[in-house]
C-alpha distance (Angstrom), angle and dihedral (degrees) to the residues before:
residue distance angle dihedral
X1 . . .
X2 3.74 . .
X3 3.47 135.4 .
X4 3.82 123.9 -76.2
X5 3.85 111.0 -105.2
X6 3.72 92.5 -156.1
X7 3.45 110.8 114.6
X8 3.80 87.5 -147.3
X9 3.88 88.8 47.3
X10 3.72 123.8 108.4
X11 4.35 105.4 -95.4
X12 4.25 92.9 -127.3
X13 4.09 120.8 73.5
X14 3.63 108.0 -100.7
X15 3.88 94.8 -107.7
X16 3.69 89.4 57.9
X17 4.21 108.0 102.7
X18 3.77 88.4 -121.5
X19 3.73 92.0 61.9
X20 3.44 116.9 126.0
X21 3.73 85.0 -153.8
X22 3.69 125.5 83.7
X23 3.91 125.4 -144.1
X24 3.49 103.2 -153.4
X25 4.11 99.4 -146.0
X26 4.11 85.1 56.3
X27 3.84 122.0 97.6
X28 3.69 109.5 -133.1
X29 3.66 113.5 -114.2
X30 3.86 113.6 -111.0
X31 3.35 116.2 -171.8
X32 3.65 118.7 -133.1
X33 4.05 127.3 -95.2
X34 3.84 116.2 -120.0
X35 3.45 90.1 -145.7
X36 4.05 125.3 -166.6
X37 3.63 87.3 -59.1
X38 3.67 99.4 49.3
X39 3.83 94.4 43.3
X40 3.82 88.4 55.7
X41 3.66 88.6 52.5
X42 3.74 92.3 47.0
X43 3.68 93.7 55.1
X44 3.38 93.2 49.2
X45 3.39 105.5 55.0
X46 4.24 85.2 45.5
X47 4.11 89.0 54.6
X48 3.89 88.9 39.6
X49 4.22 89.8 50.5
X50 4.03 114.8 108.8
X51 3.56 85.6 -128.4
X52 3.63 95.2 60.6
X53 3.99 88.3 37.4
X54 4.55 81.2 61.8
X55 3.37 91.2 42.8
X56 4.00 99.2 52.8
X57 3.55 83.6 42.3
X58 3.97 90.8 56.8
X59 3.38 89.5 43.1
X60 3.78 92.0 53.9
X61 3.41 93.8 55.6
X62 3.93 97.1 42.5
X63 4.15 83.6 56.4
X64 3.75 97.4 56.5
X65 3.69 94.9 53.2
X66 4.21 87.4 86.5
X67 3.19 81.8 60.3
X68 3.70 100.9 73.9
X69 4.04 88.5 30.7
X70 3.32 98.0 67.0
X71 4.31 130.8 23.9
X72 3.48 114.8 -91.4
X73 4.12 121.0 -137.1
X74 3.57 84.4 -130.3
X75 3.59 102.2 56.1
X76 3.46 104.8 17.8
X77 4.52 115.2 26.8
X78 3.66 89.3 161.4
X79 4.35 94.5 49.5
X80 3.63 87.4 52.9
X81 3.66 95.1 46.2
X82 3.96 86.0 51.8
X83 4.20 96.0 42.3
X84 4.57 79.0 57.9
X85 3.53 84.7 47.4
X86 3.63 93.9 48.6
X87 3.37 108.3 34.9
X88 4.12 105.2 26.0
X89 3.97 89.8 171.2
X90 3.30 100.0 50.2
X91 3.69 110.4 34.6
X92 3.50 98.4 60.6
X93 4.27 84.4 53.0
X94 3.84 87.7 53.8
X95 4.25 95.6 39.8
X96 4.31 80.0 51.7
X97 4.03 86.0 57.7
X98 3.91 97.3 39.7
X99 3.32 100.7 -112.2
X100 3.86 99.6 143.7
X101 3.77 90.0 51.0
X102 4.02 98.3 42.9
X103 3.51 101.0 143.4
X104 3.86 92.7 51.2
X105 4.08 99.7 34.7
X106 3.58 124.5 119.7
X107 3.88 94.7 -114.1
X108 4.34 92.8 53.2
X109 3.56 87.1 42.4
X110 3.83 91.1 54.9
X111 3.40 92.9 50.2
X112 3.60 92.1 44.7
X113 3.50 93.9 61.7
X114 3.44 100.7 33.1
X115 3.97 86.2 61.0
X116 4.41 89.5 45.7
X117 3.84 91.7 55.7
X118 4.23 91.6 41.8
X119 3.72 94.1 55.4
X120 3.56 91.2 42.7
X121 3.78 89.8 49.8
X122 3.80 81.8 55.8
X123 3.43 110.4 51.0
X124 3.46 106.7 34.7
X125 4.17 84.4 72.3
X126 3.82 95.5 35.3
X127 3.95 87.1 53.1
X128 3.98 94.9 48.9
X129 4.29 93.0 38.5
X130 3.97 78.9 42.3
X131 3.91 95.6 52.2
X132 4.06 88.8 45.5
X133 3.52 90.8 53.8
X134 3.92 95.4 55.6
X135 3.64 92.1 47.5
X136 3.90 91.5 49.9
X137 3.70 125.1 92.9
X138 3.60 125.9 -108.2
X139 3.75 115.6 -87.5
X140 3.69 124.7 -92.8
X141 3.34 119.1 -85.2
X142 4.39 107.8 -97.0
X143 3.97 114.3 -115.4
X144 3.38 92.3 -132.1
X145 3.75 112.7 41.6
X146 4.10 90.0 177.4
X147 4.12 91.8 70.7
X148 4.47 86.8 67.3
X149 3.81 130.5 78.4
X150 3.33 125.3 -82.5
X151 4.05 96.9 10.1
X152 3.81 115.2 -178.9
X153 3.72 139.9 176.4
X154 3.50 130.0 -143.1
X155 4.03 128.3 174.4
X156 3.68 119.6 -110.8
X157 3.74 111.5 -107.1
X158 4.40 105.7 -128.0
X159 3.58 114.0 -172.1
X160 3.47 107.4 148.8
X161 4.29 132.9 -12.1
X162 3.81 118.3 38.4
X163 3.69 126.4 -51.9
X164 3.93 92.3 -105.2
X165 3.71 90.2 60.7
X166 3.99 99.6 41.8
X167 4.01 76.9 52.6
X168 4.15 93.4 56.3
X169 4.10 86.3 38.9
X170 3.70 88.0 48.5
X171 4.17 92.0 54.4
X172 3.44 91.9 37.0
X173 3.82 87.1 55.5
X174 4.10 91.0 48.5
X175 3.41 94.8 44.8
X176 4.21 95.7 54.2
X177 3.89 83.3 47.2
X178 3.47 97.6 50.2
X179 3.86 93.4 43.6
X180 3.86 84.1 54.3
X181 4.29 91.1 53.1
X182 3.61 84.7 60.3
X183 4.18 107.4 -90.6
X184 3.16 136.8 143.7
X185 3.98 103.6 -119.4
X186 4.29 134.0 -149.4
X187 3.44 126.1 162.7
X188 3.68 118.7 -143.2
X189 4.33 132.4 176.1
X190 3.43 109.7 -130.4
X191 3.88 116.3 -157.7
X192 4.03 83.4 -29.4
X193 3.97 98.5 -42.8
X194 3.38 131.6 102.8
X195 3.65 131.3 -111.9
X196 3.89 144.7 158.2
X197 3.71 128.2 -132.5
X198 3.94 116.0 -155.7
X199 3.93 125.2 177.2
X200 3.74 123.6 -179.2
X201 3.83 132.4 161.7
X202 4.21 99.6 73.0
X203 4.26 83.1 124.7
X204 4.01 78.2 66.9
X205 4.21 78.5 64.0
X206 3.84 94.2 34.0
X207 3.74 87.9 55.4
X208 3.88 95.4 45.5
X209 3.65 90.4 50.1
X210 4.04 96.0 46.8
X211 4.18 83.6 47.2
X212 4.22 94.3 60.0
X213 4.20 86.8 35.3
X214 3.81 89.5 50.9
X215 3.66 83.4 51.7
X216 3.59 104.4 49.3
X217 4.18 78.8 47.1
X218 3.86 91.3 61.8
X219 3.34 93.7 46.7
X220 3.82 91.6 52.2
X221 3.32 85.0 48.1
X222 3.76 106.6 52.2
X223 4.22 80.6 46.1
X224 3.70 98.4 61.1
X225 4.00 92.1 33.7
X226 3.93 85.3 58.1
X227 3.43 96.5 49.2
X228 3.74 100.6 39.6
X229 4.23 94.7 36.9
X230 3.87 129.1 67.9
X231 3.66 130.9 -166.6
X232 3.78 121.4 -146.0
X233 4.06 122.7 -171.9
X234 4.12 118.2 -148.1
X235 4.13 128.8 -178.3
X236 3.74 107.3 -144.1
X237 3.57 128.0 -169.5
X238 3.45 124.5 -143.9
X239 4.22 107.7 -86.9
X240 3.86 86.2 20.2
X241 4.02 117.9 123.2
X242 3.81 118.7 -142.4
X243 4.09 116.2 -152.5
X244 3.80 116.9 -157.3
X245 3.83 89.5 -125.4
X246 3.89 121.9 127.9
X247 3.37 89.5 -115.8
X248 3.86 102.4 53.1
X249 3.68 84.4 67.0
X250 3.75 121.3 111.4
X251 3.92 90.6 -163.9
X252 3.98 121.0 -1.2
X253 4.08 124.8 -166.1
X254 3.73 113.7 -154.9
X255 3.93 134.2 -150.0
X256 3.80 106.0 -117.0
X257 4.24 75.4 -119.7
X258 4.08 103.3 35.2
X259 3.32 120.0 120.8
X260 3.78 122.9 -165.9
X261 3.69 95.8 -122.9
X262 3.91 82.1 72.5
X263 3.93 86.0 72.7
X264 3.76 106.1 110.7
X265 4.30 98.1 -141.3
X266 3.87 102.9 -130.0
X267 4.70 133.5 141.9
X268 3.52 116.8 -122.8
X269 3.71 110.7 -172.1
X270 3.69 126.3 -163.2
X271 3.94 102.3 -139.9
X272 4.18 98.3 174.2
X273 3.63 135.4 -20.6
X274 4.01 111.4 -137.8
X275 3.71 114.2 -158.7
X276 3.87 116.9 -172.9
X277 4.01 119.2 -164.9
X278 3.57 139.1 -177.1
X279 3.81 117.1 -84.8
X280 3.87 114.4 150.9
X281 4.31 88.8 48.6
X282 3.73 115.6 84.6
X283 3.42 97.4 -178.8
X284 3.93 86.1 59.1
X285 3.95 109.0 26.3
X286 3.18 111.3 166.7
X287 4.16 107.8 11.7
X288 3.77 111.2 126.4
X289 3.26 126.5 -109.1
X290 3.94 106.5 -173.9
X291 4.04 132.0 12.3
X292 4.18 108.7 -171.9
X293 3.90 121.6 175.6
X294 3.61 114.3 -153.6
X295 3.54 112.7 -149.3
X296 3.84 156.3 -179.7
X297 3.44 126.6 -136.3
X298 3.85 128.0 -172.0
X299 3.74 135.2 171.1
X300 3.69 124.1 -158.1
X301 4.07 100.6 -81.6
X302 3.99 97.1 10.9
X303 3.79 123.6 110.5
X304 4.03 104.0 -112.4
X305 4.22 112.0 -91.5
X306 4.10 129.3 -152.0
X307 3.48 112.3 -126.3
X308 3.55 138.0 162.4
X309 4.21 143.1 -134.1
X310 3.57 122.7 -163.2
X311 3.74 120.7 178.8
X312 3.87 95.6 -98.0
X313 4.02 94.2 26.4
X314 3.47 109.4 70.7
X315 3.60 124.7 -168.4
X316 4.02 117.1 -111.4
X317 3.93 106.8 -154.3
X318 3.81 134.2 152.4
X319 3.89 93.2 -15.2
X320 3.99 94.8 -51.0
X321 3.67 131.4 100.2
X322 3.70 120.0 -145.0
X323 3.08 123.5 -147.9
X324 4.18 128.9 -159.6
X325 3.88 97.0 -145.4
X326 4.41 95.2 160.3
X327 3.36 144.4 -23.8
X328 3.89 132.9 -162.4
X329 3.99 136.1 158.6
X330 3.16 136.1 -56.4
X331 3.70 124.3 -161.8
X332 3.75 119.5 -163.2
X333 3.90 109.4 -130.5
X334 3.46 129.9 -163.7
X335 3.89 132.0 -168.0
X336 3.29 136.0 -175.2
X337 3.93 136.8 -171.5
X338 3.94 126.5 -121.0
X339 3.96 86.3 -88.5
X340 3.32 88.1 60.5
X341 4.19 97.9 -106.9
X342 3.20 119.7 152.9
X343 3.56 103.2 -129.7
X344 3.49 109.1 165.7
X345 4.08 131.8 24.7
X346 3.60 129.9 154.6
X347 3.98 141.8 141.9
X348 4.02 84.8 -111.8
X349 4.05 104.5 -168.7
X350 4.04 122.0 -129.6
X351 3.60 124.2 -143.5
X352 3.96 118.7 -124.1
X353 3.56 112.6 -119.9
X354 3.68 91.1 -179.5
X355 3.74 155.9 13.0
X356 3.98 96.6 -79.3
X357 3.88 93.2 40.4
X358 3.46 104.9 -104.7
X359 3.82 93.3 169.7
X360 3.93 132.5 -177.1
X361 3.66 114.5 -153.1
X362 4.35 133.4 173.2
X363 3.88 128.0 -126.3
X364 3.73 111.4 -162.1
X365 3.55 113.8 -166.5
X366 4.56 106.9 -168.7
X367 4.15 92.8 171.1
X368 3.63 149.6 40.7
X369 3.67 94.1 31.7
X370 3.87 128.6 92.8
X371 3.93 89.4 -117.8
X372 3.76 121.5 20.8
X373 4.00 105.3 -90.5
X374 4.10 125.5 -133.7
X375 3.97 128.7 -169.7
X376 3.41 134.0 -165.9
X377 3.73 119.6 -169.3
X378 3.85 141.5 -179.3
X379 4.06 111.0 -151.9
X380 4.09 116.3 -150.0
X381 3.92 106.4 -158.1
X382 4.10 75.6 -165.0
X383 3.55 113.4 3.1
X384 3.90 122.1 -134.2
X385 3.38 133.6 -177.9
X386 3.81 120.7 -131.8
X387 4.18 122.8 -150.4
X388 3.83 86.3 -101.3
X389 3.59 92.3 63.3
X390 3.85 90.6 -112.0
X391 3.39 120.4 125.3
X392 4.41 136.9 -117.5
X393 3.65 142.3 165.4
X394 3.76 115.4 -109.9
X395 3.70 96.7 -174.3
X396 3.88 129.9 32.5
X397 3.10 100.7 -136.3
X398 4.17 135.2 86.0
X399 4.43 100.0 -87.8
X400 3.78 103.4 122.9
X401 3.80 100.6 -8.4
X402 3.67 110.1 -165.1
X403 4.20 133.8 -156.4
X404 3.40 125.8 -158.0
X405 3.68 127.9 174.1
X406 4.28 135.7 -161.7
X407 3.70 100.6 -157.0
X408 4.19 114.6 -150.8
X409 3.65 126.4 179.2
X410 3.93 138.3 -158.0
X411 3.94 132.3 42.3
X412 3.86 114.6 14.4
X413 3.98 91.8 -170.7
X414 3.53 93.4 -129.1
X415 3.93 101.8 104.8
X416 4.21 95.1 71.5
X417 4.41 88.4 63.0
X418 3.51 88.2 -109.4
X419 3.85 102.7 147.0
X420 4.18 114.6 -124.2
X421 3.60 121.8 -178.8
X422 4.11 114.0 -112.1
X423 3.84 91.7 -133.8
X424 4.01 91.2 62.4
X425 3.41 138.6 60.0
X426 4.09 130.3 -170.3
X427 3.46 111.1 -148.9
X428 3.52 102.1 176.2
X429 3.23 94.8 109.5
X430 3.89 97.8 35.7
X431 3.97 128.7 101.8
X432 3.76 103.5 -121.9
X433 3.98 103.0 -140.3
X434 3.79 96.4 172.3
X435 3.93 139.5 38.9
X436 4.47 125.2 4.7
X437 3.90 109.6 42.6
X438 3.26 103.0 -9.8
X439 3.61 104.0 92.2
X440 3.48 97.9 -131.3
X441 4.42 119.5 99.4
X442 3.27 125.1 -109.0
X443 3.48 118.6 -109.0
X444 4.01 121.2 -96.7
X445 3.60 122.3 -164.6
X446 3.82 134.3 178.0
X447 3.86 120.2 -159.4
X448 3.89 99.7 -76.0
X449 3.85 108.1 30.1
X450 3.58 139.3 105.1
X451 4.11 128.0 -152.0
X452 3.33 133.3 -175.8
X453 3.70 129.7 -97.1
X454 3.59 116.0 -122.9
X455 4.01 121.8 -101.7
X456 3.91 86.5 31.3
X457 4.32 88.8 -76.8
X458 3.62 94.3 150.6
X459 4.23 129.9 -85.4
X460 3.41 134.0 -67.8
X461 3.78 122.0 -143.5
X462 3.86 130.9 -159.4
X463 3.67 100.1 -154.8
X464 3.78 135.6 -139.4
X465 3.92 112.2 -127.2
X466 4.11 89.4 -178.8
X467 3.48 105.7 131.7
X468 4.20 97.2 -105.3
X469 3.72 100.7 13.8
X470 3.30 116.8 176.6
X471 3.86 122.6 -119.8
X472 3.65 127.9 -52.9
X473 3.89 106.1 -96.9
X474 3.67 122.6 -139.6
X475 4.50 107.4 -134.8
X476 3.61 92.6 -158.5
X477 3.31 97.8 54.6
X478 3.62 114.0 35.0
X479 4.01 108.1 52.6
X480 3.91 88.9 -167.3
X481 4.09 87.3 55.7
X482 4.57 88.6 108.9
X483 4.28 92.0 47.6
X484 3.93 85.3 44.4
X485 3.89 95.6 49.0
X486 3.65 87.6 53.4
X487 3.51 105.7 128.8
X488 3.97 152.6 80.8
X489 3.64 111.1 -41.7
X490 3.92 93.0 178.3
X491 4.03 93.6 122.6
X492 4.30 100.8 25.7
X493 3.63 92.6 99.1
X494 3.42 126.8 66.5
X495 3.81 119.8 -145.7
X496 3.61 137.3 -136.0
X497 3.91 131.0 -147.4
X498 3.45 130.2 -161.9
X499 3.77 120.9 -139.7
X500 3.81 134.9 -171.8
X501 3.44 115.8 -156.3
X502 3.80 119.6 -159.4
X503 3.48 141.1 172.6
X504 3.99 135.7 -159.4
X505 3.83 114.3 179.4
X506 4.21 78.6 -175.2
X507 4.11 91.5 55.7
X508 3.97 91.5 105.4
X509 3.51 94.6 34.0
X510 4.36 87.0 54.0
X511 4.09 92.2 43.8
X512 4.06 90.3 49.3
X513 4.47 85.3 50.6
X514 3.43 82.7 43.4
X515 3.66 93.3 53.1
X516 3.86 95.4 49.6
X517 4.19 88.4 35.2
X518 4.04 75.9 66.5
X519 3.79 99.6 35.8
X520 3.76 98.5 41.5
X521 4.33 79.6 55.3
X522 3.22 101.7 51.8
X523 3.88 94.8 53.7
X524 3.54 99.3 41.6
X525 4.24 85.5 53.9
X526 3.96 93.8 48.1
X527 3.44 109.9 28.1
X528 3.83 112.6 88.1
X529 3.42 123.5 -144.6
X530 4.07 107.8 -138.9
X531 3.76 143.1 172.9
X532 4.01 120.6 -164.0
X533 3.53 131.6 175.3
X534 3.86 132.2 -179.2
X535 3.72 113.3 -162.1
X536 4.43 121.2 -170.3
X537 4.05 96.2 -133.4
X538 3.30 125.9 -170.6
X539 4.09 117.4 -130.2
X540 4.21 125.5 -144.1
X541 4.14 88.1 -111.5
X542 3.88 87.1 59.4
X543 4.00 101.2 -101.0
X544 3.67 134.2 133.7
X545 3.69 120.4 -133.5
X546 3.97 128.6 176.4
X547 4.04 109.6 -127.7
X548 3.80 119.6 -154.5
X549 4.16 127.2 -166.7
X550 3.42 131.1 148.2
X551 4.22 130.1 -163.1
X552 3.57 120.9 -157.8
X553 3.37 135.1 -156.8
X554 3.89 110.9 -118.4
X555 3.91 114.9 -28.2
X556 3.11 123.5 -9.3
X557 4.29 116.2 155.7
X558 3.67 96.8 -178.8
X559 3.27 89.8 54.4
X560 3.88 102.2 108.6
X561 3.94 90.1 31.4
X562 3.73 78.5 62.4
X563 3.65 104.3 50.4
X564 3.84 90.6 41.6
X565 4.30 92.4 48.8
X566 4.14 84.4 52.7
X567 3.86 90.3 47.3
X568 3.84 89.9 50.6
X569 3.78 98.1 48.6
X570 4.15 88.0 44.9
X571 3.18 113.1 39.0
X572 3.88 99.5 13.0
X573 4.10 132.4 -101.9
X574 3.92 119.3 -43.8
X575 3.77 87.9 -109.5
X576 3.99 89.8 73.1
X577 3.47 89.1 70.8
X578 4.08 95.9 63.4
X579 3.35 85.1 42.7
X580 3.45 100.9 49.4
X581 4.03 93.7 38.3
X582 4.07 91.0 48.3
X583 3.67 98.7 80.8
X584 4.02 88.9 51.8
X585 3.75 92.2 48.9
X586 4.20 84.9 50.0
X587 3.55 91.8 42.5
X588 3.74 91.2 58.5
């Protein structure tokens, strides 16, 4: 059929499928339904692609960045329990979505998984198309040589014999050379001349291959270590010993498979914390420059060992890591009752709520009183009074440290089981006896001195841990109590650290993947993956020359330098040739 030379007339032949005409005695062409089948298959080979295998991988990595936005309940109970505290509105928006438990939510998981089966899909073919290749021969030698990259002649060197066999001597010779560059070799005869087909550069698929396995190893990896690990979170205070029990934990995370018996039973003792921070700067006063934790660790027969844990050095012990994830102060409190009992006293750790450690912590007091007895107190590492009256720390560390306390009274709601956190305290339902509305002033302590409680309950002290402090003094009654407490406070205040403690029985198993994620890389960037043949052709005047090409497989810029460098070292340098042809050209 031709085309229609109406200028109104469709531009295809009317037998073509995108006629608009139809020929009545033709069957219309349907095109065939996939079906259940066939959609199945289709799918697969989409979630089995290498593009989809990138773009899972992408997507991976774009879903674990809310996981460093926002505090994770595995990491970090007591930052989520702040972010509610802090944001009421939107937390419970961003709990709804997951985003406290990224790493084990529905939607990561999906991805997750959906990335595990695609490089599998992947690799399993690659490795079997891969294997079939390396088994193969070498191609066939092309007819025309001239048509691929960086073709060259050279003339064939005669010295003795006839030209056919300094032709088979000359392949023979390119072959053995080529074989010692690191090809793969295979002779072939080519419309009755010799040639030699080499291939190298199949470690550039090797390494590709052991890249996405490596891959689907970590991910195994990081699987079974999550399921078979745990990590556990404890606040220490200085002199305090930590035992790696299940129930020394202040908040423990679980493998869906962990069992406690997997706990390896081991002390770690927190000797001294040593905070460095910035003096000389004065752009920067104040910002720290290096947390350490000494400790103490002791198994059950060994003799005790000094380590130490610095915020990006953790401590390997016993199959755990610990981690030094904060630190604060912790003043040591003491109260006493109207009988003068001591009824409560403990190194009770405040939370930072900014850069120079201004810190609020909560004293609860359940016995020995005539109504269960609550604190809540801000701590001033060096205490500074703002133009509102209000005070603030200007420097973290200890240089007028400052105590003041909010005293509440009645039901703690910790008597019905119901579990409360020790960092908070609801006072809703509390009499407030000291500090806001009440009337009555807050009460300020320095390291050292002891006030009474309000409504003649008893004292409280803040206590000096310096080694040789002197005596408790009493505020109320001594007026000279601030000249006499004039002094270095550099050691009055114990400190707290906080410590995660993880463990991975996959950790060795992820850095050798790792290892070979990296190796596998490397090869498959800088390996090339070539094909070169020399061929002995025969020319119209009756001469033999020795043709050289090469083809690569993706780029490859040195790929013509290459071909030329092997001509030069077998055949000799492209200037041979002038010289060689000049005597013809004189001749004639």
């Amino acid at each position: 059929m031709t085309p229609q030379s109406d200028p109104g007339a469709p531009s295809r032949p009317a037998d073509h499928i995108d006629s608009t005409e139809a020929d009545p005695g033709e069957t219309p062409v349907n095109q065939p339904k996939l079906g259940f089948v066939g959609w199945l298959r289709f799918a697969w080979r989409q979630l089995t692609s290498m593009r989809t295998a990138l773009l899972l991988l992408l997507l991976l990595a774009i879903a674990a960045v809310p996981g460093s936005l926002v505090p994770q309940r595995s990491s970090d109970p007591n930052g989520v329990t702040q972010y509610f505290d802090n944001n009421p509105t939107l937390a419970p928006i961003l709990d709804g979505f997951q985003m406290f438990d990224v790493y084990t939510s529905a939607w990561f998981s999906a991805i997750y998984l959906l990335l595990f089966v695609s490089l599998i899909g992947c690799i399993i073919p690659r490795t079997k198309h891969h294997f079939e290749a390396l088994r193969a021969r070498p191609p066939r030698t092309p007819v025309r040589l001239s048509r691929l990259a960086g073709y060259t002649e050279r003339p064939l060197p005669v010295s003795t014999g006839s030209t056919s066999e300094a032709a088979a001597a000359a392949i023979d010779s390119a072959a053995k050379q080529l074989r010692q560059a690191g090809y793969r070799v295979e002779r072939y005869e080519v419309r009755g001349e010799p040639s030699v087909s080499a291939e190298r550069g199949y470690l550039r698929e090797t390494g590709n291959l052991v890249f996405h396995t490596a891959l689907v190893g970590v991910l195994v990896a990081v699987g079974f270590g999550g399921g078979f690990g745990f990590s556990g979170q404890r606040v220490i205070v200085e002199g305090q010993t930590f035992v790696n029990t299940l129930a020394a934990y202040d908040s423990f995370n679980p493998g869906r498979f962990f069992t406690d018996t997997r706990l390896t039973p081991y002390r770690l003792t927190l000797e001294n914390l040593d905070a460095v921070y910035e003096t000389r700067n004065q752009d920067a006063i104040g910002q720290p420059i290096d947390f350490t934790a000494n400790v103490t660790v002791q198994d059950q027969d060994g003799e005790p060992e000094d380590r130490t844990v610095k915020v990006n050095e953790p401590l390997y012990t016993h199959g755990t890591d610990v981690y030094l994830l904060g630190n604060g102060y912790a003043p040591t409190i003491t109260v006493k009752n109207a009988e003068g009992e001591v009824v409560f006293t403990d190194a009770v750790p405040f939370l930072p709520q900014d850069a120079n450690l201004t810190s609020i912590g909560v004293v609860k007091v359940p016995d020995g009183m005539p109504e269960q007895l609550g604190m809540v107190g801000f701590f001033y590492p060096t205490q500074t009074e703002l133009t509102s009256g209000a005070y603030t720390s200007s420097y973290p560390d200890l240089i007028l440290p400052v105590l003041t306390l909010n005293v509440y009274q009645g039901d703690l709601g910790i008597d019905d089981g119901t579990p409360t956190s020790v960092y908070e305290l609801d006072v809703s339902t509390l009499e407030q006896l000291s500090g806001g509305k009440t009337g009555v002033d807050s009460i300020e302590l320095k390291p050292g001195q002891t006030a009474e409680l309000p409504n003649g309950l008893g004292t409280v002290t803040f206590e000096d841990v310096t080694p040789g402090a002197a005596p408790a003094v009493d505020v109320d009654a001594d007026a000279d109590a601030e000249a006499a407490q004039e002094r270095n406070y550099a050691q009055s205040v114990s400190r707290f650290a906080s410590f995660d403690i993880h463990h991975d029985p996959t950790q060795m198993w992820v850095l050798a993947f790792a290892a070979l994620i990296l190796g596998g890389l490397l090869v498959s960037l800088f390996v090339p993956r070539r094909r070169m043949w020399v061929k002995a052709v025969s020319k119209p005047d009756g001469s033999v020359v020795l043709e050289y090409a090469a083809l690569a497989r993706g780029e490859d810029p040195g790929l013509e330098d290459a071909v030329t460098g092997f001509a030069d070292k077998h055949a000799g340098p492209a200037a041979s040739v002038e010289t060689a042809d000049a005597p013809e050209k004189s001749s004639t």
